[in-house]
PASE-905089 format. One record per residue (C-alpha): residue number from 1; x, y, z. Coordinates in Angstrom, 2 decimals. Each point is the difference from the previous one (the first is absolute). Example, Ala and Ser with C-alpha at 12.3 -4.5 7.8 and 13.67 -1.06 7.14 Angstrom:
2
<node><num>1</num><c1>12.30</c1><c2>-4.50</c2><c3>7.80</c3></node>
<node><num>2</num><c1>1.37</c1><c2>3.44</c2><c3>-0.66</c3></node>
***
This chain:
123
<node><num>1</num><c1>0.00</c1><c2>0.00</c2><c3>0.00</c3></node>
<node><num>2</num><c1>2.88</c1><c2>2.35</c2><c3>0.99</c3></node>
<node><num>3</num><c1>1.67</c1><c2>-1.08</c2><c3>-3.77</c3></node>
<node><num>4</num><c1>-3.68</c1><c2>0.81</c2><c3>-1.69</c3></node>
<node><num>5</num><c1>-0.09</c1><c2>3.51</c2><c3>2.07</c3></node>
<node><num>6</num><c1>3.68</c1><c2>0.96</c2><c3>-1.17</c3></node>
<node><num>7</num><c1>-0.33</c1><c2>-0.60</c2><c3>-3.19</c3></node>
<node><num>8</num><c1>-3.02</c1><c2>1.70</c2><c3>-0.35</c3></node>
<node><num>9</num><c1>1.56</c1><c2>3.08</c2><c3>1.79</c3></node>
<node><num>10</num><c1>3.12</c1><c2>-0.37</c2><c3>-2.40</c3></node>
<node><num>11</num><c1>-2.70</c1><c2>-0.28</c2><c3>-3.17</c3></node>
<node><num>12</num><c1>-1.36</c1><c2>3.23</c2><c3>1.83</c3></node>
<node><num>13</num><c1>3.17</c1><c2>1.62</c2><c3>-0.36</c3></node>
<node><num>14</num><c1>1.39</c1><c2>-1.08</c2><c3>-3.26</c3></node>
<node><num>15</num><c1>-3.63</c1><c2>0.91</c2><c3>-1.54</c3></node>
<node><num>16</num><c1>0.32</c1><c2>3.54</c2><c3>1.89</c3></node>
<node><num>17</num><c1>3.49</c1><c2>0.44</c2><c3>-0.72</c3></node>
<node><num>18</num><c1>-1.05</c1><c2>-0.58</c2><c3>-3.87</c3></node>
<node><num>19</num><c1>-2.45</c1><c2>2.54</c2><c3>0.52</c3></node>
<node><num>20</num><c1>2.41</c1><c2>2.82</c2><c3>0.90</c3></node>
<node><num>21</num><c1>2.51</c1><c2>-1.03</c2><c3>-2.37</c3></node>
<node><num>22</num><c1>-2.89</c1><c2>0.23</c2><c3>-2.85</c3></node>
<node><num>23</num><c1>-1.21</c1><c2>3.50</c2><c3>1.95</c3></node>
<node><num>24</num><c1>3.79</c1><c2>1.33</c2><c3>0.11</c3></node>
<node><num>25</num><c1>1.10</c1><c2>-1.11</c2><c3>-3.99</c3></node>
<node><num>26</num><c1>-3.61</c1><c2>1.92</c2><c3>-0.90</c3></node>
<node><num>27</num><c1>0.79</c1><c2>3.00</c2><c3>1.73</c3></node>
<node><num>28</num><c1>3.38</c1><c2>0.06</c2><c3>-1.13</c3></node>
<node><num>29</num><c1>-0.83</c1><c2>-0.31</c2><c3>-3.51</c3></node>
<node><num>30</num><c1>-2.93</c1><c2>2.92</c2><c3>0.44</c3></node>
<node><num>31</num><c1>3.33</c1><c2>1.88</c2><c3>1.76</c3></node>
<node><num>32</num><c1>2.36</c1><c2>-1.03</c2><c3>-3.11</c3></node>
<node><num>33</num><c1>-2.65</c1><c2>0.92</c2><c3>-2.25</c3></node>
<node><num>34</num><c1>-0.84</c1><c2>3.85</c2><c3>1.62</c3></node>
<node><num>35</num><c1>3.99</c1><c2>0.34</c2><c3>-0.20</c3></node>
<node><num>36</num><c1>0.15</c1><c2>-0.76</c2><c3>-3.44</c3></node>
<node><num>37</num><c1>-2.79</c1><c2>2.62</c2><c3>-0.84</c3></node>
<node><num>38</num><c1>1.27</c1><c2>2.56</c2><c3>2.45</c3></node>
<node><num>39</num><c1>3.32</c1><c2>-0.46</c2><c3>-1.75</c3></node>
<node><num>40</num><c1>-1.50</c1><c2>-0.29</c2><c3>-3.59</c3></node>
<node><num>41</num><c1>-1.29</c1><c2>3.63</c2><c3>1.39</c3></node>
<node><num>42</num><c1>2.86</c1><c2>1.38</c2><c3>1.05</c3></node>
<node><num>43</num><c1>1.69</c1><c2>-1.23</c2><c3>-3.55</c3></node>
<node><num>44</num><c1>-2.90</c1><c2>2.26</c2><c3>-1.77</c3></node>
<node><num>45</num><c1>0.71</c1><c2>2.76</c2><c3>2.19</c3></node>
<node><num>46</num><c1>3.98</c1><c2>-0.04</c2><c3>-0.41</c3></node>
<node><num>47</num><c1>-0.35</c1><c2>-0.01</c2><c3>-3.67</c3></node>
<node><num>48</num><c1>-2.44</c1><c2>3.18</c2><c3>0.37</c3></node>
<node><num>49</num><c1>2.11</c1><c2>1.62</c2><c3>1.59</c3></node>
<node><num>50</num><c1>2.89</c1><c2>-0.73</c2><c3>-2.43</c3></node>
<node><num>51</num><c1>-1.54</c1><c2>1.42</c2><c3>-2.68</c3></node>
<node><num>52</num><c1>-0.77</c1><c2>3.34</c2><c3>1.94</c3></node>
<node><num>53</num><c1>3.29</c1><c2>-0.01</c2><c3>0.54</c3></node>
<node><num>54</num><c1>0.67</c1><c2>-0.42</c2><c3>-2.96</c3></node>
<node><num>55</num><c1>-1.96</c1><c2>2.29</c2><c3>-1.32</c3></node>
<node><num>56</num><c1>1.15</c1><c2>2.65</c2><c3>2.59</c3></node>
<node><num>57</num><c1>3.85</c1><c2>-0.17</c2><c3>-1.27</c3></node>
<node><num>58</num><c1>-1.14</c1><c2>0.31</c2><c3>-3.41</c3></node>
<node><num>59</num><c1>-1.80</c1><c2>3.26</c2><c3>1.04</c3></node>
<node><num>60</num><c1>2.54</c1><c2>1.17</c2><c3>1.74</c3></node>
<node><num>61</num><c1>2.23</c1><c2>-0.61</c2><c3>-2.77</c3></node>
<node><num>62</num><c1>-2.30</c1><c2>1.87</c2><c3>-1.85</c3></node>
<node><num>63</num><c1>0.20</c1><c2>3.06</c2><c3>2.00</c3></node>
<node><num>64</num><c1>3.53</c1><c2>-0.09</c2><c3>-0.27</c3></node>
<node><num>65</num><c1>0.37</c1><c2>0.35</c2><c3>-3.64</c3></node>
<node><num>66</num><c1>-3.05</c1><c2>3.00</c2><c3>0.36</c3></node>
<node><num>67</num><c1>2.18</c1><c2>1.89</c2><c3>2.26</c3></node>
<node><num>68</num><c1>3.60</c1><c2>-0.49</c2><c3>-1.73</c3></node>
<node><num>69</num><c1>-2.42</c1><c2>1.22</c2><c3>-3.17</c3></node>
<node><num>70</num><c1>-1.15</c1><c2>2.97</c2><c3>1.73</c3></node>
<node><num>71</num><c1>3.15</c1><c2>1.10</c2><c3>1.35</c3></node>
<node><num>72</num><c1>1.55</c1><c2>-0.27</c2><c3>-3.47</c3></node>
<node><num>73</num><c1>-3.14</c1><c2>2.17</c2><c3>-1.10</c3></node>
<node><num>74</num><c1>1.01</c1><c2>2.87</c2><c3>2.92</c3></node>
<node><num>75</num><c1>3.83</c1><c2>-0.29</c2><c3>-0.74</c3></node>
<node><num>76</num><c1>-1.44</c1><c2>0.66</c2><c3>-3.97</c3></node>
<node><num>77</num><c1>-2.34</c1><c2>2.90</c2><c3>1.04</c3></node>
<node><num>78</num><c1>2.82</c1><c2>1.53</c2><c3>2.39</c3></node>
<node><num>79</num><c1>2.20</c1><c2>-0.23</c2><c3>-2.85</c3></node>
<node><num>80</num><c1>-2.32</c1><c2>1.37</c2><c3>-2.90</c3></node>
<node><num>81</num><c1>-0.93</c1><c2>3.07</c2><c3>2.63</c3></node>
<node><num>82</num><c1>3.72</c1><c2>0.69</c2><c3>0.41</c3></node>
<node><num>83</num><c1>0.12</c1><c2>0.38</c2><c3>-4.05</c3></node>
<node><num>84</num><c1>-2.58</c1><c2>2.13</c2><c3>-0.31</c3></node>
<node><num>85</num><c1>1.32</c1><c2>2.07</c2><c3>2.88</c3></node>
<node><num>86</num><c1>3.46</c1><c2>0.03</c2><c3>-1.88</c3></node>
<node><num>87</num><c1>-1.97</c1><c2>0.76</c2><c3>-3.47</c3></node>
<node><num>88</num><c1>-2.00</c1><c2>2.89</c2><c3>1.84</c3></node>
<node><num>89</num><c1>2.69</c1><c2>1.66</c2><c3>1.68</c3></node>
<node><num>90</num><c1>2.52</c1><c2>-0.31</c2><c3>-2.73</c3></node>
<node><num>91</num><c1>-2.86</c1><c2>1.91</c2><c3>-2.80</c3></node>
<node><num>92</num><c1>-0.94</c1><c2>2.26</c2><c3>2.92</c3></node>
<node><num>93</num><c1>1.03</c1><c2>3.60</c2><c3>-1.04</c3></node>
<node><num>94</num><c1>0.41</c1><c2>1.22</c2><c3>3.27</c3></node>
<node><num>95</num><c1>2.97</c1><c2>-2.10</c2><c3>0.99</c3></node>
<node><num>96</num><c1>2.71</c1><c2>1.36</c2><c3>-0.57</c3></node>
<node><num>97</num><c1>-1.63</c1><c2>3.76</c2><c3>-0.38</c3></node>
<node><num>98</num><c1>1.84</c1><c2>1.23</c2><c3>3.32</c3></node>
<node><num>99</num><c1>3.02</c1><c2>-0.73</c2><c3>-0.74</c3></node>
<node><num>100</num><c1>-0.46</c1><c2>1.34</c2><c3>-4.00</c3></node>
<node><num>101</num><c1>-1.11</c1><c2>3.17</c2><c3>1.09</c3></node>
<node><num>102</num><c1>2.78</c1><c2>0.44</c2><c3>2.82</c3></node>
<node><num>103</num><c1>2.13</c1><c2>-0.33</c2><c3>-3.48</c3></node>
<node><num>104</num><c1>-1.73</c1><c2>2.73</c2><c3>-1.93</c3></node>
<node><num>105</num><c1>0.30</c1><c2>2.47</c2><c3>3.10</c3></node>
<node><num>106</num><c1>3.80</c1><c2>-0.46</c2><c3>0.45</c3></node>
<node><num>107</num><c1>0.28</c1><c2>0.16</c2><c3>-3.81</c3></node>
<node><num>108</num><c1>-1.59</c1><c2>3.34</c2><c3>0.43</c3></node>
<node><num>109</num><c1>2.11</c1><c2>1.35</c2><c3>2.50</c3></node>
<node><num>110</num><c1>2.94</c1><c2>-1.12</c2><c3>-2.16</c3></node>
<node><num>111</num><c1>-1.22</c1><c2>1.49</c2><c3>-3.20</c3></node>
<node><num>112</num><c1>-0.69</c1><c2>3.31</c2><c3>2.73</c3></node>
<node><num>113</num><c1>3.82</c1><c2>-0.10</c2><c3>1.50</c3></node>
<node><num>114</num><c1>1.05</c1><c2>-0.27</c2><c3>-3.59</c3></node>
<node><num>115</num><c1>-1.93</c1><c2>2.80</c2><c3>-1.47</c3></node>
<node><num>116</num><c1>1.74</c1><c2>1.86</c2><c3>3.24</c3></node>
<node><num>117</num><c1>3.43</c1><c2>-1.20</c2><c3>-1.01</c3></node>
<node><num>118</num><c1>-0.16</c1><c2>1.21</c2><c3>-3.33</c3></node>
<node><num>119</num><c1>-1.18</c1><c2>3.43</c2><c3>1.22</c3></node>
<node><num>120</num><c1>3.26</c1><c2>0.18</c2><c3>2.11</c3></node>
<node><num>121</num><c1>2.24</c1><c2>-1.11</c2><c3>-2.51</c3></node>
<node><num>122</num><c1>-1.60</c1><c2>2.68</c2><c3>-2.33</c3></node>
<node><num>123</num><c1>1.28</c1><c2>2.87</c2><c3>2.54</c3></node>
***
C-alpha cells in the first residue's frame, strides 16, 4: 500500500512537473517571440532614423555649398562696387580741381612777378 501511495505521489509529481515544464517552454516562447518583435521594432526604427540622418548631412551639405556661393556672390558685389567707385572717381571732374587751380593761381603770380621784372629791367 505504501509502494501504491508513492508511486502515485511520484506520478503526481512527474505529471505536475510536466505541467510547469510545458507552462515555462510556452511562456518562454510568447517571451522569445515579444523579443523578436520588439527587436524587429527597434530594427524599423534604427533604419528611420538612418535615413534622417542621412538626409540631414545631405542638407547640411547643401547649405554649405549655398553659403560658399553666397560669399563668392558678396566678394563679387564688393568687388564690382569698388570698380565703379574707381570708374566714378577717376571721370569725376572735381578731383583733381584743387590742386589745378592752386596751379593757375601761382602761374598768375609768376606771369605778375614777371611782368614786374621786366618793368625793372626797363629802368
Amino acid at each position: 500500500v505504501d509502494l501504491q501511495k508513492d508511486i502515485t505521489k511520484i506520478n503526481n509529481l512527474i505529471s505536475a512537473n510536466h505541467e510547469q515544464a510545458v507552462s515555462l517552454e510556452n511562456s518562454n516562447y510568447v517571451l522569445e517571440m515579444e523579443c523578436v518583435e520588439e527587436l524587429k521594432e527597434l530594427e524599423g526604427s534604427s533604419v528611420n532614423l538612418q535615413a534622417q540622418i542621412q538626409e540631414y548631412k545631405n542638407g547640411k551639405a547643401t547649405l554649405l555649398d549655398e553659403i560658399v556661393e553666397a560669399e563668392r556672390q558678396m566678394l563679387l558685389w564688393e568687388k564690382k562696387i569698388q570698380i565703379d567707385k574707381e570708374t566714378r572717381d577717376a571721370l569725376d571732374p572735381t578731383v583733381g580741381q584743387q590742386e589745378s587751380k592752386a596751379m593757375e593761381k601761382e602761374i598768375h603770380r609768376m606771369q605778375i612777378r614777371l611782368d614786374g621784372l621786366k618793368r625793372e629791367a626797363e629802368r
